[in-house]
C-alpha positions in Angstrom: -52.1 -154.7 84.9 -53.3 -151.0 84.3 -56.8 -151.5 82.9 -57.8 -152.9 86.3 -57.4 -149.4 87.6 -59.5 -147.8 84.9 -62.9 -146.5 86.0 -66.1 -148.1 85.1 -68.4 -144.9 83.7 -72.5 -146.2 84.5 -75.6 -144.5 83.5 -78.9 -145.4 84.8 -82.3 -144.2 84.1 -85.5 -145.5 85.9 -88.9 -144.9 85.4 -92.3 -145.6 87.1 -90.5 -147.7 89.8 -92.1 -148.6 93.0 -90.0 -147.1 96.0 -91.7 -149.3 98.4 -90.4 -152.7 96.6 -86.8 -150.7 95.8 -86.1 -150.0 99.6 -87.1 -153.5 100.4 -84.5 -154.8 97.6 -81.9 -152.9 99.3 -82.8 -154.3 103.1 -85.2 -151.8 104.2 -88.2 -152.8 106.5 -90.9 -151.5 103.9 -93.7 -149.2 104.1 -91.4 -146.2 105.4 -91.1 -144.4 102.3 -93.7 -144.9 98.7 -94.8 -143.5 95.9 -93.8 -143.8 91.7 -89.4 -143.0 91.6 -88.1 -141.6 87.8 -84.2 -140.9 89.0 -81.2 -140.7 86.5 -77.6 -141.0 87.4 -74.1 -140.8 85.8 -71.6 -142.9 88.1 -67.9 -143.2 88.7 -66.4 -146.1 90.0 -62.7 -147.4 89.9 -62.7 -151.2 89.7 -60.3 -151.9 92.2 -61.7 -149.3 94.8 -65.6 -149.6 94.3 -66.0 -147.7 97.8 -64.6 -145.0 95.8 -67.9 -144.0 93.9 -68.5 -141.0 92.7 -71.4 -139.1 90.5 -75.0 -137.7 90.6 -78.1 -137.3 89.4 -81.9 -136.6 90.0 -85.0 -137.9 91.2 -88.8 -137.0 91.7 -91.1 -139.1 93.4 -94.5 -138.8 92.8 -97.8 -139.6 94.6 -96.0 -140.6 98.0 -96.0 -140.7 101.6 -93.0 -140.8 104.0 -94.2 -142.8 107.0 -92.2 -143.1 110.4 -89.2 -141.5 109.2 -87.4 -140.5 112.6 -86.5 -137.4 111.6 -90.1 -136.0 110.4 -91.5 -137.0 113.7 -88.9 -135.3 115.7 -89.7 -132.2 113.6 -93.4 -133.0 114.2 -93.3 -133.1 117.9 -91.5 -130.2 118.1 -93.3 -128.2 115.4 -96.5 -129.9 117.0 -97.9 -131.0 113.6 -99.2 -134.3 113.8 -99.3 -134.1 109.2 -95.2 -135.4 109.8 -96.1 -138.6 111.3 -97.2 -139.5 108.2 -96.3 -137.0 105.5 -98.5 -137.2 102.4 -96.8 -135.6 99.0 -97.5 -134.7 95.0 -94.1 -134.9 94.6 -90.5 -134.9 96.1 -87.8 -134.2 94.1 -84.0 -133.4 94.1 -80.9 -133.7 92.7 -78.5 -135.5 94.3 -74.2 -136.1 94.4 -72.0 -139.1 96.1 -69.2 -138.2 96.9 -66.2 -139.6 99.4 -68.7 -142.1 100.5 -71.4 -139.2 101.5 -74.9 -138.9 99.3 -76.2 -134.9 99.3 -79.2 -134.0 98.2 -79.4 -130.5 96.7 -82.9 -128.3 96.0 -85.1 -130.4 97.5 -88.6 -130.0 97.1 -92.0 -131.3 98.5 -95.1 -129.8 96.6 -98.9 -130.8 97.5 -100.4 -133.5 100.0 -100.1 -132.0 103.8 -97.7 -130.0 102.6 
């Protein structure tokens, strides 16, 4: 049948959410990354191959704090700033694309906190 390989076209919008409880919904330990998410997407996906998603979208996060992330402390030990244990932020924002199973973020930004 030929309508099982049509694509199913989502679009998502989210507002106020807490990242904190988010990440946790998805498996994540907690406490590693929080603030307020608004994000919007438009996705892609085929219903017999939904590995195959595709699409993109944006998201800011406001009044939030990246904690333990392994990546800002590597860049704090060797930047020696002790702020990227536990980065403080206004707001983080980006846009974003998925694509052949790979998510890239485009423009970020981090404005205020210890920035």
């Amino acid at each position: 049948d030929k309508t099982q390989d049509l694509p199913l076209e989502i679009s998502m919008e989210g507002r106020g959410v807490d990242v904190d409880l988010l990440l946790k919904a998805f498996g994540n330990s907690g406490d590693q990354l929080t603030g307020s998410l608004n994000a919007d997407g438009t996705f892609t996906i085929p219903l017999t191959r939904p590995r195959e998603l595709t699409g993109g979208g944006s998201f800011a996060i406001e009044k939030g704090q990246a904690k333990l992330l392994e990546a800002l402390q590597v860049v704090g030990a060797v930047l020696n700033i002790s702020e990227f244990q536990n980065l403080s932020f206004q707001t983080l924002s980006s846009r974003y694309a998925i694509r052949d199973k790979v998510v890239a973020l485009e423009d970020m930004k981090v404005e205020g906190g210890d920035i």
